[in-house]
Backbone as CSV, one residue per row, in Angstrom:
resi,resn,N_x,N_y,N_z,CA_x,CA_y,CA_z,C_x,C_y,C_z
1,UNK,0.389,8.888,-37.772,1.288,9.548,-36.842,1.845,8.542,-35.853
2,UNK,1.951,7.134,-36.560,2.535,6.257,-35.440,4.113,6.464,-35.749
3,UNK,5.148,5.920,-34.581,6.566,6.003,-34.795,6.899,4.620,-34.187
4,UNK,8.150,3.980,-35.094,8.499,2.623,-34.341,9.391,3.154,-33.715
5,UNK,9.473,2.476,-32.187,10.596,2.761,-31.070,11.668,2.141,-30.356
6,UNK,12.366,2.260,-30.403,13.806,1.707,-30.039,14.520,1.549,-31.055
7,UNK,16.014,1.366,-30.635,16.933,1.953,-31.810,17.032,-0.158,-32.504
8,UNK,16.873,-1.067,-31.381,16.519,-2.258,-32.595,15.678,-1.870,-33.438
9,UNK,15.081,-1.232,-33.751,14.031,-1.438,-34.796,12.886,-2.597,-34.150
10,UNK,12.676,-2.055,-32.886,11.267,-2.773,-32.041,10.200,-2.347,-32.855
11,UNK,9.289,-3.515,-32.903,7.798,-3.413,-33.612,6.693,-2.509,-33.009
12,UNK,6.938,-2.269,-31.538,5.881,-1.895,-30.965,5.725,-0.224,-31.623
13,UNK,4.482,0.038,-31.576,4.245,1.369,-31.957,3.739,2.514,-31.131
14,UNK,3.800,3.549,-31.099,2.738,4.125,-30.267,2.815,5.660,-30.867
15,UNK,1.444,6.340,-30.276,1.299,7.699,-31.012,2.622,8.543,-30.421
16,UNK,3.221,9.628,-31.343,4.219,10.330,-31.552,3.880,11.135,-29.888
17,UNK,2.727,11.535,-29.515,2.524,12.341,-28.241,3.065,11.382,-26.792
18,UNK,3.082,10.038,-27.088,2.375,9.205,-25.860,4.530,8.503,-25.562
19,UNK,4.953,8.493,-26.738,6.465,8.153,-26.784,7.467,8.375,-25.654
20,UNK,7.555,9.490,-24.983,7.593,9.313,-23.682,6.876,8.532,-22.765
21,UNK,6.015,8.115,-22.982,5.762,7.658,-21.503,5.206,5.732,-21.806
22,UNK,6.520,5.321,-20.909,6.730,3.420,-21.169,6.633,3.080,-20.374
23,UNK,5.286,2.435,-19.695,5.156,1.873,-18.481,6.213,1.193,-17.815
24,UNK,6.595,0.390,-18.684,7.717,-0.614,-18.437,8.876,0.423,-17.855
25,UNK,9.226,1.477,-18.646,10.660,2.140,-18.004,9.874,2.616,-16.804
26,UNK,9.094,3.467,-16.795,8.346,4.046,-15.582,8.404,3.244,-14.398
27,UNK,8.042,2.075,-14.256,7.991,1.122,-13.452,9.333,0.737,-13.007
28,UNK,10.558,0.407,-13.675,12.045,0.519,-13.572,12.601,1.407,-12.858
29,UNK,12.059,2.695,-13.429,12.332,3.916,-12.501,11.891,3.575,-11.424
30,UNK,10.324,4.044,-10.994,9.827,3.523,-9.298,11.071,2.867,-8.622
31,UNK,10.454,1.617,-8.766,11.676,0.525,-8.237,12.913,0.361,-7.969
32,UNK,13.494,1.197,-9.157,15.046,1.653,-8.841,14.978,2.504,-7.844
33,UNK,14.221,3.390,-7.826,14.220,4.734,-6.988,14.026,3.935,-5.412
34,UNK,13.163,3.157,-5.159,12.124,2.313,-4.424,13.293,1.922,-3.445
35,UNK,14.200,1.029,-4.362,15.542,0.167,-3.773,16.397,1.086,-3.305
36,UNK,17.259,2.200,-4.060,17.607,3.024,-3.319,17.249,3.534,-2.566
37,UNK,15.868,3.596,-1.757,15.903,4.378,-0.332,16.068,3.219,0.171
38,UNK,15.651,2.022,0.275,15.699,0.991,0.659,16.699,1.021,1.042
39,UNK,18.003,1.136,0.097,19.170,0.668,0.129,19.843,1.726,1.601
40,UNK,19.679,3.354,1.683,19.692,4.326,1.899,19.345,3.403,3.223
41,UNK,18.038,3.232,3.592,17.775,3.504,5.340,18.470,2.360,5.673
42,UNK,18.815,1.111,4.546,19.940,0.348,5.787,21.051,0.385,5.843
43,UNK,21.727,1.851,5.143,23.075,1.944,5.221,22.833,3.182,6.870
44,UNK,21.588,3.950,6.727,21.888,4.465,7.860,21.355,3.842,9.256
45,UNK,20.997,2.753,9.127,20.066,1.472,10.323,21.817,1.643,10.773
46,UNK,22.496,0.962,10.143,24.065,0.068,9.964,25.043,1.036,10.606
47,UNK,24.770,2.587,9.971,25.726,3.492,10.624,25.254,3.665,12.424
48,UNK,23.879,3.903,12.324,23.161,4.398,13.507,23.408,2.701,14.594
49,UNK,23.456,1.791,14.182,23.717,0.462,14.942,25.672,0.935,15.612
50,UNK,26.158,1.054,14.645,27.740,1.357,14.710,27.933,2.709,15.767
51,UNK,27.311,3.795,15.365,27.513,4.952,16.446,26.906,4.036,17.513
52,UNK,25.964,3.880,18.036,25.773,3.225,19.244,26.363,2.245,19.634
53,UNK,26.970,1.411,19.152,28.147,0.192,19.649,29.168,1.023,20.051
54,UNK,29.819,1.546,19.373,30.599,2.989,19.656,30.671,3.792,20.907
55,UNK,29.444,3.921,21.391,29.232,4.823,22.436,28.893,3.785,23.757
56,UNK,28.523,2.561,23.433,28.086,1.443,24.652,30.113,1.025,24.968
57,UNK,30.746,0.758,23.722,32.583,0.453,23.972,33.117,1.960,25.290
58,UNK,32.987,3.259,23.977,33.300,4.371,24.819,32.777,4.280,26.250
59,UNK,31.872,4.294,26.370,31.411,4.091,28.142,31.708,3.051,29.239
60,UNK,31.870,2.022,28.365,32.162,0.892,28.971,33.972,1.438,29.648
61,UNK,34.699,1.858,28.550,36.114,2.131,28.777,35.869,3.183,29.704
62,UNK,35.069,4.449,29.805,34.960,5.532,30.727,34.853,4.771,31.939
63,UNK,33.279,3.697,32.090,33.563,3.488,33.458,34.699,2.571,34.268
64,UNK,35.489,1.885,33.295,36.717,1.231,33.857,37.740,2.576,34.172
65,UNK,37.697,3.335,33.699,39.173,4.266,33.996,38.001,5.010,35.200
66,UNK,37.072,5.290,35.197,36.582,5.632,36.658,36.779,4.741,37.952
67,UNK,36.791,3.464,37.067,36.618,2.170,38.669,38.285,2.546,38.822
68,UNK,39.263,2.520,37.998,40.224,2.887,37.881,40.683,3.975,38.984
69,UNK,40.221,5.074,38.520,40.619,6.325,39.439,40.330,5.876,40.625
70,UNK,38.979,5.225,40.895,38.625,5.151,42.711,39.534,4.290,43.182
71,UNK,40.197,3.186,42.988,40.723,2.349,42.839,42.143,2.861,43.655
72,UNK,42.761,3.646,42.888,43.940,4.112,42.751,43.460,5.486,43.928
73,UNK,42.480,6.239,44.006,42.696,6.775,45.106,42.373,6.147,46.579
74,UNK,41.530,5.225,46.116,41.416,4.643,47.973,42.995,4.052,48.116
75,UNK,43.798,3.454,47.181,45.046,2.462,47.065,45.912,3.969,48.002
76,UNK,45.818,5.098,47.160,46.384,6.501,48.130,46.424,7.150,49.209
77,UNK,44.950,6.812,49.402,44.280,6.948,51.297,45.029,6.279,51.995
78,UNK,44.533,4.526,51.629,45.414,3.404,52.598,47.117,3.841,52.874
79,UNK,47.379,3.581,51.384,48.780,4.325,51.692,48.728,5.040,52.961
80,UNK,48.649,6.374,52.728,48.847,7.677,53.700,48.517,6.961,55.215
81,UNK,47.273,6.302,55.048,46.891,5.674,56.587,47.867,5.076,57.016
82,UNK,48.029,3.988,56.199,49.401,3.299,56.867,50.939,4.060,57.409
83,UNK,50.940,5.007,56.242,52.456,5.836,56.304,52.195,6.518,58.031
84,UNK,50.908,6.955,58.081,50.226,7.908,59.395,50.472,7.314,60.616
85,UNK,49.833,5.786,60.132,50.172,4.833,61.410,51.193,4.567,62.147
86,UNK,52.194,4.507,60.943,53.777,4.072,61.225,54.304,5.040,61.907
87,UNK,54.514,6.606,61.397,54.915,7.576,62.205,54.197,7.691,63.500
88,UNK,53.113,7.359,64.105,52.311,7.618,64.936,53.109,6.935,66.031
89,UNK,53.283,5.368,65.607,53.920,4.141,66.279,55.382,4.540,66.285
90,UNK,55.820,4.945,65.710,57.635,5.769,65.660,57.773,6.307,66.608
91,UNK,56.744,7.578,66.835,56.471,8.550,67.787,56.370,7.801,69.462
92,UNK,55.489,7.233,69.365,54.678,6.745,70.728,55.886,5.958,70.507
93,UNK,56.716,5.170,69.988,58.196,4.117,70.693,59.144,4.779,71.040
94,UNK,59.232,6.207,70.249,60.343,7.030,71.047,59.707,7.728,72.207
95,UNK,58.692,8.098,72.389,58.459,8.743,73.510,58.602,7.490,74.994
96,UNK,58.243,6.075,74.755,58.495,5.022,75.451,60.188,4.778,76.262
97,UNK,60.848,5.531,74.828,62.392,5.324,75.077,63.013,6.197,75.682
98,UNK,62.516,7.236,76.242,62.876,8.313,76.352,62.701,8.463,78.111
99,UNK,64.117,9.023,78.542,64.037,8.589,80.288,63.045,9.553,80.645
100,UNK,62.270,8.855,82.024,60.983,9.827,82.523,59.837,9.575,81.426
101,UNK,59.418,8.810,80.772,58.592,8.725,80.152,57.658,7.313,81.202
């Protein structure tokens, strides 16, 4: 009840029950299987490295358009202060000019 196996016409023999099972492919399998997760956790190391570069850029740009905004509103305050000042000084030179003052 032996059978020769492989379609060369390989010498090796083995009982008709046991023909499935080839260490050698078995072991191929594992390993293949083995490498693909392998392969698997450093495609998601690589993604998970990338979302976080991603999110350190995104923040980085958030807090410039924040330094941004403060920036641009104190630049709005001063403004107004100054504009405040000037009318203030407008005021107090016409009241100077003004007879009986």
């Amino acid at each position: 009840a032996f059978q020769l196996r492989g379609s060369r016409g390989s010498l090796r023999q083995s009982p008709a029950g046991a023909a499935a099972v080839d260490p050698w492919e078995e072991w191929e399998q594992r390993w293949a299987h083995e490498f693909h997760q392998f392969e698997e956790a450093g495609r998601a190391w690589r993604a998970k490295q990338a979302a976080e570069e991603e999110i350190r850029e995104a923040a980085a740009r958030m807090a410039e358009a924040e330094a941004a905004a403060a920036w641009r509103r104190k630049l709005g305050a001063a403004k107004r202060q100054a504009a405040e000042t000037a009318r203030t000084r407008e005021q107090q030179q016409r009241q100077q000019q003004q007879p009986g003052a």
